[in-house]
C-alpha angles and dihedrals in degrees: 000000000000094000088048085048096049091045091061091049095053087040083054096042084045091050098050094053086056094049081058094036094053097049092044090054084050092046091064096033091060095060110081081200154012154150123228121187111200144164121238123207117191104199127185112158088183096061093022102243127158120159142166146187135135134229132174125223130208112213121193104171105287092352125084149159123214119190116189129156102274108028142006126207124213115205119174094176094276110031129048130204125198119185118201104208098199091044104043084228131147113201108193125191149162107275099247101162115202128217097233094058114103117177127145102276092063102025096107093055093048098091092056102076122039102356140107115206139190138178119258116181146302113256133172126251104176112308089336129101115211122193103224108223123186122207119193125177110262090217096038085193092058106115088210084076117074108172120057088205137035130178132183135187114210129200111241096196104052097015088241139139119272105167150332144209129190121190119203126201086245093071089261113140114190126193141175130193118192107229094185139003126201114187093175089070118138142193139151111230097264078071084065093053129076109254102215092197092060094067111050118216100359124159116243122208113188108208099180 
C-alpha cells in the first residue's frame, strides 16, 4: 500500500513539472522572434575555475545569432558561421544541430526527447517566484546526453526562463541567467547569415 501511495505522489510531482514545462515551452514557441541577453558562469571547484561573461542571442524559429566576447554564430536554418574574434576567422559549416547542445535559443524544448523531469521547489529571486524544475537523462549511459543534471527556474508569473544550470560528469557546472528579455524582436532572414563585408579582411575556412 505505501509503494502504491508513494507512486501516485511521484506520478502527481512528475506531472506537475510537465504541466510547467509544457506552458513554458508554449510560451517561446509562440513568439515568431526575440532577443535574450544573458549572462553565462562556468564553474569547476576541482580545478578551480570561475569564470563569467555575458552575451545576448537573437532566436527566429530555427535561425539565430549569438553574439559573446570572443566569438558570434550565425545560423540561418543550413548553413552555420562562427567568427573567431581574436583570430579574424570565419568557420562555415553545414547546420547539423545535436541533440546534446543547450543554449539559449533551444533550452525550453530539451526536456521533450530523452529526459525525465520532476518539480523541486519554489524558491524567490527578488520579487519573482520560479518553479524549480529538475531533467535527468532518462538513459544516464546515452552519449547524446551530455549533462547528467539539469535544473531550470522557471518564472511563474510569465512562464519564462529565469535561469538554468547543467552539471557535467567532469565537475563543470554551467549556468546561464537571463538579464533581459525582448519578445517584440524583430529580423528578416539576411540578419541569420555571416556578412562577409562587415568584417574586413577575415579569413574564411570552409568546413562543408
Amino acid at each position: 500500500m505505501l509503494a502504491g501511495l508513494f507512486g501516485v505522489v511521484n506520478a502527481q510531482v512528475d506531472q506537475k513539472a510537465k504541466d510547467i514545462l509544457d506552458k513554458m515551452s508554449s510560451k517561446y514557441q509562440s513568439i515568431p522572434s526575440y532577443k535574450t541577453n544573458f549572462v553565462y558562469r562556468l564553474t569547476n571547484k576541482v580545478e578551480n575555475i570561475d569564470e563569467q561573461f555575458s552575451g545576448e542571442i537573437m532566436v527566429k524559429g530555427e535561425k539565430y545569432v549569438l553574439l559573446m566576447s570572443d566569438q558570434e554564430i550565425f545560423n540561418d536554418g543550413e548553413t552555420i558561421w562562427t567568427f573567431l574574434k581574436d583570430a579574424n576567422e570565419v568557420n562555415v559549416d553545414y547546420y547539423m544541430p545535436d541533440e546534446g547542445d543547450l543554449s539559449p535559443n533551444n533550452i525550453y524544448d530539451a526536456y521533450k526527447k530523452g529526459y525525465r523531469y520532476k518539480w523541486i521547489e519554489n524558491k524567490k529571486a527578488g520579487s519573482r517566484t520560479l518553479d524549480v524544475v529538475e531533467l535527468q537523462p532518462e538513459d544516464p549511459k546515452d552519449p547524446d546526453k551530455l549533462f547528467f543534471r539539469i535544473v531550470l527556474n522557471i518564472d511563474q508569473a510569465d512562464n519564462t526562463i529565469h535561469s538554468w544550470e547543467m552539471y557535467d560528469r567532469g565537475g563543470n557546472v554551467f549556468s546561464y541567467t537571463i538579464s533581459g528579455f525582448n519578445p517584440k524582436f524583430t529580423a528578416d532572414d539576411s540578419f541569420f547569415r555571416f556578412d562577409g563585408e562587415k568584417y574586413p579582411d577575415v579569413e574564411v575556412v570552409d568546413l562543408r
